[in-house]
N, C-alpha and C positions, 0 to 999 in steps of 0.2 A: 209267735216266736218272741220271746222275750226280748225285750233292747239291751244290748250289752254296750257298758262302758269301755270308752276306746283304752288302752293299756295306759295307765300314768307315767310320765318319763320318770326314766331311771337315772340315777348320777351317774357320771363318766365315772368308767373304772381305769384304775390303775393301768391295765395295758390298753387303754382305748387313750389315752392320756401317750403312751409311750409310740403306738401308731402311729400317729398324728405327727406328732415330733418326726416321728421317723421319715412317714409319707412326708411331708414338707419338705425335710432335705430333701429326701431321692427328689421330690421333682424338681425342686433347684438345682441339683446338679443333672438333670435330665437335658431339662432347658438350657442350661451353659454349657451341655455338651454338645446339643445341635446348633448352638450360639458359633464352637471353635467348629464345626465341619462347614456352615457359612463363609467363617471368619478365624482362617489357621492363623494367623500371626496373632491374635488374640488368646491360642488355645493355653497359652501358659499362665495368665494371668486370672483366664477365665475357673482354667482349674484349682487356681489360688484362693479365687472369692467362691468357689462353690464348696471347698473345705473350711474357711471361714465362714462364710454361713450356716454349713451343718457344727463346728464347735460353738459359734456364739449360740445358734438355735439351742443344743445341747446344753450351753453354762445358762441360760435368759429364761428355760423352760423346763429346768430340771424339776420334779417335785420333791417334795417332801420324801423323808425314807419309806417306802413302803412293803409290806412282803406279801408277794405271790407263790401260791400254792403252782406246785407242777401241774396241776389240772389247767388252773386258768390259761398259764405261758402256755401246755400242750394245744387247748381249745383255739387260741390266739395265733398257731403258729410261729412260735418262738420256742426258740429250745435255748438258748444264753445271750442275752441282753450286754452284759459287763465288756467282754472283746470288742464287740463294737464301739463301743465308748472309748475303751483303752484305743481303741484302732484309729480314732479321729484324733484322739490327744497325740498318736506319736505323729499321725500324716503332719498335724499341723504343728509339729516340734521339726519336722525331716524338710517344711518350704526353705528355698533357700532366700526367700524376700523378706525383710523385715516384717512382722503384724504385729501389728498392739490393738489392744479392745482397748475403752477410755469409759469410765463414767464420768460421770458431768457434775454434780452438784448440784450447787446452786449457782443462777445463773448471774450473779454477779461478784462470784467470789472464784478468781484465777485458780486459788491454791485448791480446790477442792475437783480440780480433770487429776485422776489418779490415775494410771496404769493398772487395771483389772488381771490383763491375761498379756503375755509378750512370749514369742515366741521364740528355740533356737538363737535365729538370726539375730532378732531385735536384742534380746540380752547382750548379745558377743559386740552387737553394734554401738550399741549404748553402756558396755559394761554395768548392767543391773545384775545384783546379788540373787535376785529371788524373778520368781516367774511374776509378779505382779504389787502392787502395793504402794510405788514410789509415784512424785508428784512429775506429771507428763513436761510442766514447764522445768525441768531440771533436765532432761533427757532431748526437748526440742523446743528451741528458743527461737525457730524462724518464725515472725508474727505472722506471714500470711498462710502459714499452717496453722499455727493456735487460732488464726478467727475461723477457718472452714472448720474446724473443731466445732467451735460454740454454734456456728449454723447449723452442721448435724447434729449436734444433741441439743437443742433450744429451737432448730428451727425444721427441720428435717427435712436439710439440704444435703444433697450426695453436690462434691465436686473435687478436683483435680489441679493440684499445684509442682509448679515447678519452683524447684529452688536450688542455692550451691551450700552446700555445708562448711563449715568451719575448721579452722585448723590449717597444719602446712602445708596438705596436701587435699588440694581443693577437689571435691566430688557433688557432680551432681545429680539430682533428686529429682523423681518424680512421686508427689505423695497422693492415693487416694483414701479420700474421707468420704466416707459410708455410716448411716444413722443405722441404731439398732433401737427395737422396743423398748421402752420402758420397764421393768422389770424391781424386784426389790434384789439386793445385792447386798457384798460384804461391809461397802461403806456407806449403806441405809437402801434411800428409795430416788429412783430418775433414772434417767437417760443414758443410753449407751452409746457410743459409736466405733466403728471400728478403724484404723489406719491403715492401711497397706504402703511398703513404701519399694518403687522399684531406683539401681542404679544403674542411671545412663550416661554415668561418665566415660564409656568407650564410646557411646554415640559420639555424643558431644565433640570428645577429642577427636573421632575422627572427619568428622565436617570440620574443624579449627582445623584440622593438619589441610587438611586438603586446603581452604582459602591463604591461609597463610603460607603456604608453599609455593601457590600458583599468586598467589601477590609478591612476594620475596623474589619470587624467579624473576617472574616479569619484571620487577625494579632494578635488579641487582647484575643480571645479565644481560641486560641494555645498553651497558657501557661495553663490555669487552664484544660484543655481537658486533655493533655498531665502528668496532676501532678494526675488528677481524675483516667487515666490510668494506672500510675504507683503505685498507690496503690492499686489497683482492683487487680491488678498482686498479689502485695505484699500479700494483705489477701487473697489469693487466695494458698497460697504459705506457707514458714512458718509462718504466722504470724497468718492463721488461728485457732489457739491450743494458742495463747499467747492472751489472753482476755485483760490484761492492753493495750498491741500494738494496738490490734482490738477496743480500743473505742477512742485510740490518732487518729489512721490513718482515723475514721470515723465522728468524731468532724473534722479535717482539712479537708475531703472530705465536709461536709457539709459545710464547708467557702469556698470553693474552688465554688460550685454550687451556693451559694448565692451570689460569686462574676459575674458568671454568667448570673444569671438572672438579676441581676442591669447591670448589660454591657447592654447586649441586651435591656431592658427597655429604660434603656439612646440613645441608639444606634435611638430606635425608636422615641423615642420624639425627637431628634436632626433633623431628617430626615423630619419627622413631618414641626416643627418648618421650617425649611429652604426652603420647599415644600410653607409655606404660606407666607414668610418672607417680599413680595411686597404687602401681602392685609393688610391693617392695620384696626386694630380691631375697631369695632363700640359701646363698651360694655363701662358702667362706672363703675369703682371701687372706692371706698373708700380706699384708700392709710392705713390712719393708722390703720383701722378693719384689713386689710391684715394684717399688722405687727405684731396688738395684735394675730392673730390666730398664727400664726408663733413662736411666741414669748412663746405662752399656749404649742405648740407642743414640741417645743425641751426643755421644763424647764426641765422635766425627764433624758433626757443626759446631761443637764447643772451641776444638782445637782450631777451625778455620779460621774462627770469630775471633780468634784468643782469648776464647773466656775460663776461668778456672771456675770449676763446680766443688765445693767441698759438702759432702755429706755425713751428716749424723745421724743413724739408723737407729740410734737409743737403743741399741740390745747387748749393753754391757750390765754388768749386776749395777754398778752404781748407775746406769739411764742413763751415761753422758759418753755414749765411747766414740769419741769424734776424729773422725778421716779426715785427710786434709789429703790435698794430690800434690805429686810433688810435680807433675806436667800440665799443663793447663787442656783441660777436656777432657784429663782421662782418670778412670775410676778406679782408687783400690779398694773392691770391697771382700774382703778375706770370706771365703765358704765355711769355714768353720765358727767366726762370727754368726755369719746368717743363718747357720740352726740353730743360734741358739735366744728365747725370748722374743720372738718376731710379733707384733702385734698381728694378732687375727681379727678380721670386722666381717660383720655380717653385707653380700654385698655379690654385684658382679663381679668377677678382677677385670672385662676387656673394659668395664666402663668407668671404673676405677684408675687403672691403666691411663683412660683417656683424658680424665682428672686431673692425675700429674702429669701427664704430660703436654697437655695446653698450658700447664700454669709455670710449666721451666719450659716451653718455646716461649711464651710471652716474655720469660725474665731474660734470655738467650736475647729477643729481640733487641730488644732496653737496654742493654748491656753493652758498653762502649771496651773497644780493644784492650787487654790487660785490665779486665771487670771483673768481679767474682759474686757467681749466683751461689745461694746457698739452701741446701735440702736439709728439713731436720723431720722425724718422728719422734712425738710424745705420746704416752700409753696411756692410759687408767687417766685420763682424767675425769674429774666433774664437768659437767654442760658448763658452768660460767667459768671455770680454768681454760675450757676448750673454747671459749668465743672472748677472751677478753684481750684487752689492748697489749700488744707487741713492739711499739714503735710510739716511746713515752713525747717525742717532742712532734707526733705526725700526729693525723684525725686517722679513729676509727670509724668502719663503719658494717655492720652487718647485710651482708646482702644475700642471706637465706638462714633462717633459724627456724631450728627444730621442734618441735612440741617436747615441752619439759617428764620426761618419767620420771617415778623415783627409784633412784639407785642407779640407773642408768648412766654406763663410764664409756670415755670415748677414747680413739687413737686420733690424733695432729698431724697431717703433711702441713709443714708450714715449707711455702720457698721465699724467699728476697732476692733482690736484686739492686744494686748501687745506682741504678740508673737515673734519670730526670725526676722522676717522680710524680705527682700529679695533684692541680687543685684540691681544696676542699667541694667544689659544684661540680669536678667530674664524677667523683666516687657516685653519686645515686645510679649515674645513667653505666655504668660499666656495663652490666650484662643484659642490657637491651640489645636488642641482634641488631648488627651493622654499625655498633657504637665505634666512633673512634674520637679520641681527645684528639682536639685539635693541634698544630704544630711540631707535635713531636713523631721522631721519624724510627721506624721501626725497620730498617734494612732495606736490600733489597727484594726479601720475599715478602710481600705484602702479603696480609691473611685475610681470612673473609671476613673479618669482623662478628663469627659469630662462635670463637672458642668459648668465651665469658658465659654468652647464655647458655653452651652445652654441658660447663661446668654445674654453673646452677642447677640448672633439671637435672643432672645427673647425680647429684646431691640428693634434692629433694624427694627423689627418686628414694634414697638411701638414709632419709630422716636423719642427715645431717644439717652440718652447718658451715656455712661460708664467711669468713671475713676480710677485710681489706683495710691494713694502715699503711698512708704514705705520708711525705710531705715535699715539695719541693727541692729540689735539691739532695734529697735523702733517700731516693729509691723510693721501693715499695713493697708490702708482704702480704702476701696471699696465705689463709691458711684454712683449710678445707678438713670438717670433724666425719669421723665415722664411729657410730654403735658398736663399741667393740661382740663380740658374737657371745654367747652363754658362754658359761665357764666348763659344760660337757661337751662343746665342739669345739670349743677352744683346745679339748686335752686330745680330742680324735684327730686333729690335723697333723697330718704326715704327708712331707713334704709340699710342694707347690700346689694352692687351692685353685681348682678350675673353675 
């Protein structure tokens, strides 16, 4: 029998080349699918990197164009290649996590990590024009993500960074960086890596709310716990038999629990607030409805106090249409005025609401017998009209600014008040929780010291901005900027925005 020579290899063909591809993904997402039935809290992320590894496989292993006869694809068991491909592009357009692919360069020239492929998310996060192209250090500038970068594509290290992002509204990050093959590409030949980025700024905030609430508590209601104790002793003791003592000691127990339960209130809404302080609200409010309500609420301690509140709602044609009351605490704000011209901002109104209304209790406080606080709204401003100095012989100071947009116009609650006024070295600490300036006396309903910080977040919350000028002697002015809302829900509000 003749010796026959064994068959010579044949070159991969076109769909043995497209197999391969294919089997490679399916078994990578094979395996990270028995990875998430292991490991369910994993299964989201898992599913994330196993779509990311079949598009990068797909962009890193695409061939040259080639064409197949229907024989070949029949024989291969393939009837349309093209869906599939389209099918991973939209999956991996539809993640809701940031990805970016990254080529590398050269390994000691920064400017050459481009952004390859980005997806959805990563565009909307990073405001990029195009799905890929742009320099990675323009889009993320925390260094100890750019070096796990250079490890993955230079050293072919996988690893895992936390970070906090930048801007008003502080969120944090966790980034993984993942190497990919070498491959030739659209900005030559090297290294790939991929980024994944998830946010865990709900985490985060909510372990901060919980420590800081359960340390706040504990400090803050140790005083009135301990004063509620020491008189429970007392009428427990002799004072039981002494009836005038037993209705002092139970009057100051009852302020002692109503301080209390405002603590804790406050306590909660602050937690609240700060828990949400990266979603920015989707709501319209009518700015000067908010005021006038604010304005009806406290006239009743205005008048006890005798303080006169004059307010200017700005919604005359000429912007200055100013109320003055002819009674001290009470409000004439004409209904047919308030439809007309109201600034509208983008916003909650109950937390808005809450804004003014910590900022005229605080001027109410401050405000000596025969004082006059005073409310005004401004519309349409610019960011630096909305945060600039208001009190030419006092110190400003900013204590929450906005991130700058363009074109971006704001509404002004500004309030003052004639009262004492306050150093230049208080203004930093205002809206630290529990702040109070020392010596100056604020009534007899002491607050919790934590309106100021609920203003802040409350703000920030609403990518505004805060300022505070006083001077001794000269009172003080609070004045608090809101996003006025687009100019097609601006024309849709009808009547009071909820």
């Amino acid at each position: 029998m003749p010796y026959e020579q064994p068959p010579s290899p044949v070159a991969p063909t076109a769909s043995s080349r497209l197999w391969t591809a294919g089997a490679s993904g399916g078994v990578a997402i094979l395996v990270m699918a028995a990875l998430a039935v292991v490991k369910p809290e994993l299964a989201g992320w898992l599913a994330a990197g196993a779509v990311a590894v079949a598009v990068a496989t797909w962009l890193v292993n695409r061939a040259p164009p080639v064409t197949l006869d229907e024989a070949e694809l029949e024989s291969a068991g393939v009837v349309d290649l093209a869906p599939d491909a389209a099918l991973l592009g939209d999956v991996f357009e539809a993640l809701d996590d940031p990805i970016l692919i990254v080529s590398g360069g050269e390994a000691d020239d920064i400017a050459g990590r481009r952004i390859a492929l980005a997806n959805a998310a990563a565009r909307d996060l990073f405001r990029l024009n195009g799905v890929g192209g742009g320099l990675l250090v323009s889009v993320i500038r925390e260094p100890k993500v750019l070096e796990a970068v250079d490890e993955a594509l230079f050293g072919g290290v996988s690893s895992t960074v936390d970070y906090v992002g930048g801007g008003a509204q502080e969120r944090h990050w966790r980034a993984f960086v993942r190497p990919l093959p070498a491959r030739d590409h659209a900005w030559g030949e090297g290294a790939m890596a991929l980024i994944g980025l998830r946010d865990e700024t709900d985490v985060r905030r909510m372990e901060m709310m919980r420590v800081d609430f359960l340390a706040n508590a504990s400090h803050e209601l140790r005083t009135p716990l301990a004063s509620l104790s020491g008189f429970i002793e007392t009428l427990k003791g002799h004072a039981k038999d002494d009836p005038k003592a037993r209705d002092r000691f139970l009057d100051i127990m009852a302020i002692q629990a109503d301080r209390m339960g405002r603590l804790v209130a406050d306590l909660l809404s602050l937690s609240r607030i700060e828990l949400n302080e990266h979603i920015a609200p989707q709501g319209r409010v009518d700015l000067s409805r908010a005021a006038s309500d604010v304005v009806d609420a406290v006239s009743v301690i205005a008048r006890e106090r005798g303080v006169t509140i004059r307010v200017d709602l700005g919604q005359s044609e000429r912007g200055q249409s100013e109320r003055g009351q002819s009674e001290r605490g009470q409000s004439e704000l004409g209904q047919s005025e308030l439809g007309r011209g109201g600034a509208t901002v983008s916003g909650d109104r109950d937390e808005i609401v809450q804004v003014i209304q910590n900022l005229v209790d605080n001027a109410l406080k401050y405000s000596a017998s025969g004082g006059v606080v005073e409310l005004s709204i401004d519309r349409d401003r610019t960011l630096d009209e909305a945060m600039a100095a208001r009190m030419p012989e006092g110190t400003r100071l900013s204590l929450a600014t906005p991130d700058r947009e363009a074109g971006q116009k704001y509404a002004v609650v500004t309030v003052r008040d004639h009262g004492p006024g306050m150093a230049r070295e208080h203004l930093p600490r205002l809206t630290e929780r529990f702040y109070r300036v020392e010596g100056q006396k604020s009534g007899e309903r002491q607050g919790t010291g934590l309106g100021l910080a609920i203003v802040r977040h409350i703000i920030i919350r609403h990518r505004g901005g805060l300022t505070v000028d006083s001077a001794l002697g000269q009172g003080a002015i609070f004045a608090a900027c809101f996003p006025l809302a687009p100019a097609r829900e601006v024309e849709s509000v009808v009547g009071p925005a909820t």
